[in-house]
MDAnalysis code that builds the backbone (N, CA, C; Angstrom):
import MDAnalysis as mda
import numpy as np

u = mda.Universe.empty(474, n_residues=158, atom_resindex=np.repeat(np.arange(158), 3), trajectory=True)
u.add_TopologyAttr("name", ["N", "CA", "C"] * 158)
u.add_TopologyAttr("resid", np.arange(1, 159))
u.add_TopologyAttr("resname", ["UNK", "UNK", "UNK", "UNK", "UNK", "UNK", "UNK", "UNK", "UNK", "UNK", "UNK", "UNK", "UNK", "UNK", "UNK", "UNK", "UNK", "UNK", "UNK", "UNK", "UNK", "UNK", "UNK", "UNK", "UNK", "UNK", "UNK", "UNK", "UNK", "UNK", "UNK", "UNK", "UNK", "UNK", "UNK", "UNK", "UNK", "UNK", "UNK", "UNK", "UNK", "UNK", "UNK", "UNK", "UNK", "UNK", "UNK", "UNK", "UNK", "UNK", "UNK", "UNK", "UNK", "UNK", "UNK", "UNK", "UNK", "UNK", "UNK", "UNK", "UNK", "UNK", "UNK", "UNK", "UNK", "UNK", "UNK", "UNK", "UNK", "UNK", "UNK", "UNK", "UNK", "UNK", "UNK", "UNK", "UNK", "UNK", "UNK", "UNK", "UNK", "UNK", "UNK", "UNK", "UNK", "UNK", "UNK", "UNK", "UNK", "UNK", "UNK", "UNK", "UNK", "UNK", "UNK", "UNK", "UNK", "UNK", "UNK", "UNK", "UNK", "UNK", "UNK", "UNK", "UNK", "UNK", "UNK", "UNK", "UNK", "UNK", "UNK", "UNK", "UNK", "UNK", "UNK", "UNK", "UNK", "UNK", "UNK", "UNK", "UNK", "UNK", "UNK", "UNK", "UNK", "UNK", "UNK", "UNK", "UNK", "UNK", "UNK", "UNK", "UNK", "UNK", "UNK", "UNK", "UNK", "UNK", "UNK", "UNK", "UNK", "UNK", "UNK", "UNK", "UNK", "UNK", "UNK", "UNK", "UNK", "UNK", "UNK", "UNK", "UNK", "UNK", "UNK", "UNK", "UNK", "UNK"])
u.atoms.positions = np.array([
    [-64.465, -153.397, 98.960],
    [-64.348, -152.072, 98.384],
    [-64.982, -151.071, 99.340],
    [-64.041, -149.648, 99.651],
    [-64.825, -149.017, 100.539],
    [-66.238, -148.019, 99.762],
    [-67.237, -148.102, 100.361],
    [-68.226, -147.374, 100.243],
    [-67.824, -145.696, 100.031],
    [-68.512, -144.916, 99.199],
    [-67.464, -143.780, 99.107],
    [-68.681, -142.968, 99.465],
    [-69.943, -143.046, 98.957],
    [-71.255, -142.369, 99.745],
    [-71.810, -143.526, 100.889],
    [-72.157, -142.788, 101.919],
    [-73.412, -143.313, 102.754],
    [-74.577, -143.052, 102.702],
    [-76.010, -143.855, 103.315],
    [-77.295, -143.288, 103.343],
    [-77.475, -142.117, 104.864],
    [-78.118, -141.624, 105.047],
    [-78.107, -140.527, 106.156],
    [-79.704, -140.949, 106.167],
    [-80.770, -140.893, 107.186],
    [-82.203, -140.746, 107.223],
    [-82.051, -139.877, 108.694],
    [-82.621, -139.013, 108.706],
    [-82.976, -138.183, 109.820],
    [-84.635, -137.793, 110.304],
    [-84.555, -138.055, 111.779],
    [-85.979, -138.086, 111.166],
    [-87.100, -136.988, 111.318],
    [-86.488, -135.887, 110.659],
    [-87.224, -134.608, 110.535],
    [-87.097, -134.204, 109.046],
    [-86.143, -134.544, 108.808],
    [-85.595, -133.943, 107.338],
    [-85.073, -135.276, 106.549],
    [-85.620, -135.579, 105.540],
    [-84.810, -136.644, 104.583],
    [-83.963, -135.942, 103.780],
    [-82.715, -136.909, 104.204],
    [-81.545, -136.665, 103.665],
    [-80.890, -137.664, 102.539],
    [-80.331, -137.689, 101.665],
    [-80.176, -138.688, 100.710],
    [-78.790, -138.782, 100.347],
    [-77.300, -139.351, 100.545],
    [-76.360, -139.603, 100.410],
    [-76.037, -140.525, 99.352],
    [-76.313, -140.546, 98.058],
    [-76.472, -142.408, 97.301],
    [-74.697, -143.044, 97.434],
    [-74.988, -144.306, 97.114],
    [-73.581, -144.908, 96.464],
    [-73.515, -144.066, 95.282],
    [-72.175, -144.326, 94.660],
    [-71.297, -144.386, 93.196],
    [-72.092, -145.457, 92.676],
    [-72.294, -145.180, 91.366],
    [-72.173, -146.896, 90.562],
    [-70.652, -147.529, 90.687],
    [-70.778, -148.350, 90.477],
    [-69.561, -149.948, 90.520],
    [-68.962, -149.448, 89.743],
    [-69.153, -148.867, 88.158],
    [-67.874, -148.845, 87.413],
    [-67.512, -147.185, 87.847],
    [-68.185, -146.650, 88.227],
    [-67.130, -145.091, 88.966],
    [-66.766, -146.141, 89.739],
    [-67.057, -146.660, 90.923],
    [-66.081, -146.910, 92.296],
    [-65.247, -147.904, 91.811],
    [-65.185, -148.767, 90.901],
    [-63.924, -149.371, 90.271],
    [-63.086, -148.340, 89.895],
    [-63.192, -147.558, 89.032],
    [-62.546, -146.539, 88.647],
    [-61.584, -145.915, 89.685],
    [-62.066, -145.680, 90.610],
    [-61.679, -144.501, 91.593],
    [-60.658, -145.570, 91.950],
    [-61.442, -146.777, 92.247],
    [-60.221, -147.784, 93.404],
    [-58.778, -147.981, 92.704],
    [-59.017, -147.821, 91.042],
    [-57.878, -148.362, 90.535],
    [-57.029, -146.922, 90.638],
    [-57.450, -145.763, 90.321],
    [-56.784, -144.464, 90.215],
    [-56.080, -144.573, 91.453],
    [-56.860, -145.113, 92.876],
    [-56.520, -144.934, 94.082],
    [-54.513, -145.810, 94.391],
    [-54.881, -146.791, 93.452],
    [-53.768, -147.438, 93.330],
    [-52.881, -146.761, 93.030],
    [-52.971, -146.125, 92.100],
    [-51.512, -145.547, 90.745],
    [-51.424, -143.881, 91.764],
    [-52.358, -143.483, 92.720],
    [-52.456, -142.313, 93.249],
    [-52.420, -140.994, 92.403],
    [-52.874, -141.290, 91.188],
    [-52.962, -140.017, 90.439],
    [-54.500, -139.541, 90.893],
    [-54.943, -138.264, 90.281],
    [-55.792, -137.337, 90.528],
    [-56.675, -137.474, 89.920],
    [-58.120, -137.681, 89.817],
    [-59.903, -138.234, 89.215],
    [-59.192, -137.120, 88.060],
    [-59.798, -137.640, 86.735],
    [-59.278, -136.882, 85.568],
    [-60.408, -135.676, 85.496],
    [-60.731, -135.202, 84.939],
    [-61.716, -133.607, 84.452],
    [-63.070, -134.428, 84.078],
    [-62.935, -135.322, 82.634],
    [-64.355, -135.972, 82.526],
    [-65.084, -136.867, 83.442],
    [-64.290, -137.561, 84.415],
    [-65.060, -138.303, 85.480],
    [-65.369, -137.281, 86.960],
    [-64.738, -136.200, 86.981],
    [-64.858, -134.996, 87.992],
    [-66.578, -134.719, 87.321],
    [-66.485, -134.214, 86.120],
    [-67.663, -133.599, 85.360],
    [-68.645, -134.790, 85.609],
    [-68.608, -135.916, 85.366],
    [-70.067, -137.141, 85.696],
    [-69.816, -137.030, 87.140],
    [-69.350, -137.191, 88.675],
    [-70.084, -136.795, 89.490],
    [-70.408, -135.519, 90.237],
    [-70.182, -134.688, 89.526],
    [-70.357, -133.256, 90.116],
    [-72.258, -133.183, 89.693],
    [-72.606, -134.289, 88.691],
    [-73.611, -134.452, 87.950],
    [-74.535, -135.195, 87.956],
    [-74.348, -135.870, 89.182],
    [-74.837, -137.130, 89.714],
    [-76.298, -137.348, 90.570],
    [-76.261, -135.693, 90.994],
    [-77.402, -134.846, 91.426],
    [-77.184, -134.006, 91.376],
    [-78.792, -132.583, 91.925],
    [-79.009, -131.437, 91.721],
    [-77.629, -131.080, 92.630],
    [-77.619, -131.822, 93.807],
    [-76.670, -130.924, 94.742],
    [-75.490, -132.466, 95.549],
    [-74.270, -132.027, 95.041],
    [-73.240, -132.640, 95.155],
    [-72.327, -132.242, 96.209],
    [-71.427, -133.153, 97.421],
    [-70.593, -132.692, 98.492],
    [-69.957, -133.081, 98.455],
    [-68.637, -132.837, 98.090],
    [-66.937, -133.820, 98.413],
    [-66.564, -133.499, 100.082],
    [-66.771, -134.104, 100.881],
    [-66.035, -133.852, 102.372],
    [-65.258, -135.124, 103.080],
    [-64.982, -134.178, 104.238],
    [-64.544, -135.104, 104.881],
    [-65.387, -136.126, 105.645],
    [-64.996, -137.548, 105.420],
    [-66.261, -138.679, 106.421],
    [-67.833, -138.938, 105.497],
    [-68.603, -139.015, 106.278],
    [-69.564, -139.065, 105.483],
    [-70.954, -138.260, 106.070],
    [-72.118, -138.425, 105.733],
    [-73.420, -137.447, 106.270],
    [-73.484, -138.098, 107.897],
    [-72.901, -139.690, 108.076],
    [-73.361, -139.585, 109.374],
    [-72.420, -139.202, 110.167],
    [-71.138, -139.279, 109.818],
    [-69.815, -139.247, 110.536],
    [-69.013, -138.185, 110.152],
    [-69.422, -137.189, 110.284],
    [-68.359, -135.994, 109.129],
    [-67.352, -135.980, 110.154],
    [-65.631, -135.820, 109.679],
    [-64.879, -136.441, 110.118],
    [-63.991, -134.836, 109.927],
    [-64.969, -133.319, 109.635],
    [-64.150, -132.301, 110.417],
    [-65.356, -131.952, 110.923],
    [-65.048, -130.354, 111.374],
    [-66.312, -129.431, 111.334],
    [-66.435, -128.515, 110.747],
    [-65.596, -128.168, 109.586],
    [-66.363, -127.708, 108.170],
    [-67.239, -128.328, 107.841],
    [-67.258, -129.684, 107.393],
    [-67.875, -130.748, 106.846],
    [-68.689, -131.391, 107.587],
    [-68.994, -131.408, 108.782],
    [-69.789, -130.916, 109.745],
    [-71.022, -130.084, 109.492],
    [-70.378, -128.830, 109.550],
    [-71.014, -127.883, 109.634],
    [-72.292, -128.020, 107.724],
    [-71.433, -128.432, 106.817],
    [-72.076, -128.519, 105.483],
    [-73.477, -129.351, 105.605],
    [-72.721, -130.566, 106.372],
    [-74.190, -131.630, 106.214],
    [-75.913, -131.000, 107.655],
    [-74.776, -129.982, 108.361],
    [-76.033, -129.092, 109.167],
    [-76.573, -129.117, 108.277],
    [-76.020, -128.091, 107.712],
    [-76.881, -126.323, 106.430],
    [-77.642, -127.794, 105.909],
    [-77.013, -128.609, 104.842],
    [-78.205, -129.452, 104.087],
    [-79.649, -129.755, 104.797],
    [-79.365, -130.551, 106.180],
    [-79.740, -130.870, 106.734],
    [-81.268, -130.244, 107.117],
    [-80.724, -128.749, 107.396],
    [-81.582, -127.482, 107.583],
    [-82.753, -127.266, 106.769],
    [-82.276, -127.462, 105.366],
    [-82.924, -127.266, 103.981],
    [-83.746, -128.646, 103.305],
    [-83.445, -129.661, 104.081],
    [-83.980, -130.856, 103.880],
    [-83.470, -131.198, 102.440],
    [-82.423, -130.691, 101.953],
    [-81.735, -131.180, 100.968],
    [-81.306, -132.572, 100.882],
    [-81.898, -132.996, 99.689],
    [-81.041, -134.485, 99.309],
    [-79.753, -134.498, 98.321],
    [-78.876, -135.312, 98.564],
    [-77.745, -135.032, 97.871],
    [-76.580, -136.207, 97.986],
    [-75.323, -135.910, 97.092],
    [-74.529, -137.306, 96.817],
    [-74.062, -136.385, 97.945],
    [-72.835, -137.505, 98.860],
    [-71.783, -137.342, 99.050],
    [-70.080, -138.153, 99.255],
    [-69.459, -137.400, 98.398],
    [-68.082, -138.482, 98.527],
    [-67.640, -138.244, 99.416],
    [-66.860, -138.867, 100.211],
    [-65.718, -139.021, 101.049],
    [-64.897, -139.426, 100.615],
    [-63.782, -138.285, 100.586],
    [-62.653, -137.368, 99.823],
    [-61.349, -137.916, 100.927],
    [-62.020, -138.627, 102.157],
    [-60.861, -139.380, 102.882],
    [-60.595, -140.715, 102.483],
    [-61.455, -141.726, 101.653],
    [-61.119, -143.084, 101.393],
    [-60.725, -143.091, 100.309],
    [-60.533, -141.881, 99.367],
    [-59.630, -141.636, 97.715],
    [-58.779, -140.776, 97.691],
    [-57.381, -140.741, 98.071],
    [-56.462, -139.865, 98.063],
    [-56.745, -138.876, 96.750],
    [-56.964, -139.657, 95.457],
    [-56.964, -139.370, 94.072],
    [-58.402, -138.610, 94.235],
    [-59.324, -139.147, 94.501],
    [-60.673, -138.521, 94.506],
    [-60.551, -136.576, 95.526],
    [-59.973, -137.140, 96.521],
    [-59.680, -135.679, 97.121],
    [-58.767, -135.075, 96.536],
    [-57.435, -135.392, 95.371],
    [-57.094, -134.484, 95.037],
    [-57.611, -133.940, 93.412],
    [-58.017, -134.666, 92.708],
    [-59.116, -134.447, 91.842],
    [-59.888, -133.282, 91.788],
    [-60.422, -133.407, 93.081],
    [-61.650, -132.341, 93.581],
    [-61.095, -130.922, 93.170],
    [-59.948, -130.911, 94.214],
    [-59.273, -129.952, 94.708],
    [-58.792, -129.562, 92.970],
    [-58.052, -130.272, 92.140],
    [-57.632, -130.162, 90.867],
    [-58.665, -129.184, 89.946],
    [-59.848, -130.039, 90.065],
    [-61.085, -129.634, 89.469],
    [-61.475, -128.275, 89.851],
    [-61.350, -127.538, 90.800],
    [-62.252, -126.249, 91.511],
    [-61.373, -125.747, 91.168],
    [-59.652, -126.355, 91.508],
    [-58.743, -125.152, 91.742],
    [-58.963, -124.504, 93.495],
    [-59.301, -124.548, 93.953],
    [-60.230, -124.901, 95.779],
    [-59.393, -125.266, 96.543],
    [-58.694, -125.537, 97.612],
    [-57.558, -125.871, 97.978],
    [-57.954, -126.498, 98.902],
    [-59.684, -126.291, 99.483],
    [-59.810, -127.089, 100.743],
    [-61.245, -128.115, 100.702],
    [-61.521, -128.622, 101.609],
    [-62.866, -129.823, 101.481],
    [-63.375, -129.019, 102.995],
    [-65.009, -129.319, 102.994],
    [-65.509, -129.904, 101.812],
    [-66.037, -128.957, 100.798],
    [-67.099, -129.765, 99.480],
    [-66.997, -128.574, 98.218],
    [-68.101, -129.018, 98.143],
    [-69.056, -127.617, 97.512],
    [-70.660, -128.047, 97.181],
    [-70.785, -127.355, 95.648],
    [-71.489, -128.504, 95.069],
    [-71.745, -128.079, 93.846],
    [-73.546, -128.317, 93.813],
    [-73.745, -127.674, 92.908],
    [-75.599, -127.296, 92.912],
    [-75.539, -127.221, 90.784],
    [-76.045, -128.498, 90.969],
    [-76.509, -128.177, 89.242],
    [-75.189, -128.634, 88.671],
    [-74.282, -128.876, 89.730],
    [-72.966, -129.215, 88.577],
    [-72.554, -128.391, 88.167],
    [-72.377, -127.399, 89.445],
    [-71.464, -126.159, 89.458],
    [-70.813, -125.526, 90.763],
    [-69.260, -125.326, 90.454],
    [-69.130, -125.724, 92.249],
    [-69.487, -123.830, 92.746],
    [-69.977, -124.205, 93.998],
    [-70.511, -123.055, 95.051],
    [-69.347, -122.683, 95.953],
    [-68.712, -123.553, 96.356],
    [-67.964, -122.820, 97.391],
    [-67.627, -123.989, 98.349],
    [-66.699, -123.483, 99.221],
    [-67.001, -124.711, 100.783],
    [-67.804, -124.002, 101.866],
    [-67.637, -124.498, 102.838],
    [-67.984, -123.974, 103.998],
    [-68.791, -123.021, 104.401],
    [-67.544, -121.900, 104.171],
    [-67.482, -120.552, 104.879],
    [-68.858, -119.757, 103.512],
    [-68.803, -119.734, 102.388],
    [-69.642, -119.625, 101.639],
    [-70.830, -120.146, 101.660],
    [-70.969, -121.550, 101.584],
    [-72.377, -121.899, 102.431],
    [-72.924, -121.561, 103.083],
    [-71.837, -121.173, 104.235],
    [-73.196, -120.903, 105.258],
    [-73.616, -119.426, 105.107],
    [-72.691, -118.972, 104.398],
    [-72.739, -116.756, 103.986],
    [-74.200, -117.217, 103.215],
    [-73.861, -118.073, 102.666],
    [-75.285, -117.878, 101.747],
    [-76.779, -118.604, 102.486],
    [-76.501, -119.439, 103.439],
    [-77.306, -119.887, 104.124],
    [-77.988, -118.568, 105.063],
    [-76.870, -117.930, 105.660],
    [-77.432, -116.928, 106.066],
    [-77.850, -115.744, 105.761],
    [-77.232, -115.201, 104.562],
    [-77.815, -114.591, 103.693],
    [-79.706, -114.891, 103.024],
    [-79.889, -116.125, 103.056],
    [-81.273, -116.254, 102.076],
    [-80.653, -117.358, 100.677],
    [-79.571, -116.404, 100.027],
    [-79.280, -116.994, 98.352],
    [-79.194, -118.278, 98.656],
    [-78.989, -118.979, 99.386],
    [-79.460, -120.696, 98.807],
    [-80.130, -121.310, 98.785],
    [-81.946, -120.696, 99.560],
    [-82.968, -121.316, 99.368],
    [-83.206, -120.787, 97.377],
    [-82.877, -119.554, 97.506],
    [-82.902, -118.745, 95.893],
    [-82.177, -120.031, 94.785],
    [-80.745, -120.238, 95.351],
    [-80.329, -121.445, 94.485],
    [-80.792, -122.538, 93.951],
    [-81.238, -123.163, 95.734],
    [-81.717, -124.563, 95.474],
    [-83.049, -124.420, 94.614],
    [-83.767, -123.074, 94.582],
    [-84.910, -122.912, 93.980],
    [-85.037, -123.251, 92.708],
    [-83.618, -122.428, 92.208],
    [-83.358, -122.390, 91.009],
    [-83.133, -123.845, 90.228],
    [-82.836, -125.059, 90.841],
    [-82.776, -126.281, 90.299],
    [-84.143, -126.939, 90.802],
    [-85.493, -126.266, 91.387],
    [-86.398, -127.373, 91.544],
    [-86.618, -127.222, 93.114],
    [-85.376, -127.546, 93.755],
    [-85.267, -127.508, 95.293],
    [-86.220, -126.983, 96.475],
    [-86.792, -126.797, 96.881],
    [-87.785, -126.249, 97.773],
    [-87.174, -126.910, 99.340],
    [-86.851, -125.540, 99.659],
    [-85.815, -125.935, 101.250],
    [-86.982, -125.966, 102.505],
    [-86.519, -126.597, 102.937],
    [-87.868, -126.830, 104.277],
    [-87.910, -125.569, 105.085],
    [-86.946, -124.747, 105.122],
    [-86.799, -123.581, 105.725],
    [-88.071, -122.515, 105.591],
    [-87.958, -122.641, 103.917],
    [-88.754, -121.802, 103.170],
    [-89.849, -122.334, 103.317],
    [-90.394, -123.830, 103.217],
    [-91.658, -124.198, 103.686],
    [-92.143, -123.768, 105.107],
    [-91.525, -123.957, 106.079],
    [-91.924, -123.941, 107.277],
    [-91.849, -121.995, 107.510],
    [-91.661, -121.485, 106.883],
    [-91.882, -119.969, 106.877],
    [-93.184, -119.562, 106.544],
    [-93.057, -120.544, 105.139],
    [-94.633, -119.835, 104.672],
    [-95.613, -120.521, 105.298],
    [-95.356, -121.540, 105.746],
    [-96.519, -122.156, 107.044],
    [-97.041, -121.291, 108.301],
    [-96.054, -121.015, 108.598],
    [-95.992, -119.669, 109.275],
    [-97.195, -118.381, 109.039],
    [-96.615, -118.318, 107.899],
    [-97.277, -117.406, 107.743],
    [-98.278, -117.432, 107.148],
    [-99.505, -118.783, 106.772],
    [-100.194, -119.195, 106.822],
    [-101.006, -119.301, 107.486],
    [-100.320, -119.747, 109.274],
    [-101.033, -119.736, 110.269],
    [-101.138, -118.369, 110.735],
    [-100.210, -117.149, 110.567],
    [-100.645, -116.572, 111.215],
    [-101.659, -115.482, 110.561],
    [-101.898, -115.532, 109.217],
    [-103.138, -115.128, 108.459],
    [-104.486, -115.962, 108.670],
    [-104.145, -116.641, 109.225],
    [-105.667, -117.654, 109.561],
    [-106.008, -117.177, 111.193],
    [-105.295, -116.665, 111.445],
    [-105.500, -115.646, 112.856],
    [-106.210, -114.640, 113.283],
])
């Protein structure tokens, strides 16, 4: 059975990719058969699976565009932990996704089990500030934001 998340460890930032449980990845494998589309209630359990969820292409170590690429940077950046599917080993699972958002493209980030956007939005908001604000908002504390106020820690101890 193919693996649909990988683990990622980096070693500045821990990163966290989990497996599916067995009866989702049974699930998926059999949908994968009949090639229909992940239904709405099994979309809703892994969009839910963690604070912060990624459907892309490949996986955290191998992202297999550079949108999706570019997504597991930004996480990366933020020392975010998070699922991610690869939306290339489930025809049904990638069109699901796409079903589910209404979204037309991969990859897709959801935060709280709510989708954010792909890409091009990520990183608006990466560069903007609003997603250390987001991830805040579920708990999240982005390393970005740590290593700022360290910063500026040290330079009040100056």
């Amino acid at each position: 059975m193919n693996r649909i998340c990988q683990s990622l460890r980096h070693p500045r930032y821990r990163i966290l990719a989990t497996t599916a449980p067995e009866s989702l990845a049974r699930f998926l494998a059999a949908d994968a058969a009949t090639g229909a589309a992940v239904d709405k209630a099994t979309m809703d359990k892994l969009v839910r699976t963690n604070k912060v969820v990624v459907f892309m292409k490949g996986n955290p170590q191998a992202p297999r565009c550079g949108f999706s690429n570019a997504v597991v940077q930004i996480m990366r950046m933020h020392g975010v932990q998070y699922d991610a599917h690869d939306v290339l080993q489930n025809e049904s699972l990638r069109q699901g996704v796409k079903d589910y958002t209404d979204w037309p493209t991969i990859p897709q980030v959801f935060i709280d089990g709510e989708f954010v956007g792909g890409c091009d939005i990520l990183l608006q908001m990466h560069q903007s500030g609003d997603l250390i604000e987001e991830l805040k908002k579920v708990g999240i504390v982005s390393e970005l934001l740590k290593a700022e106020e360290a910063k500026q820690q040290d330079d009040k101890a100056k």
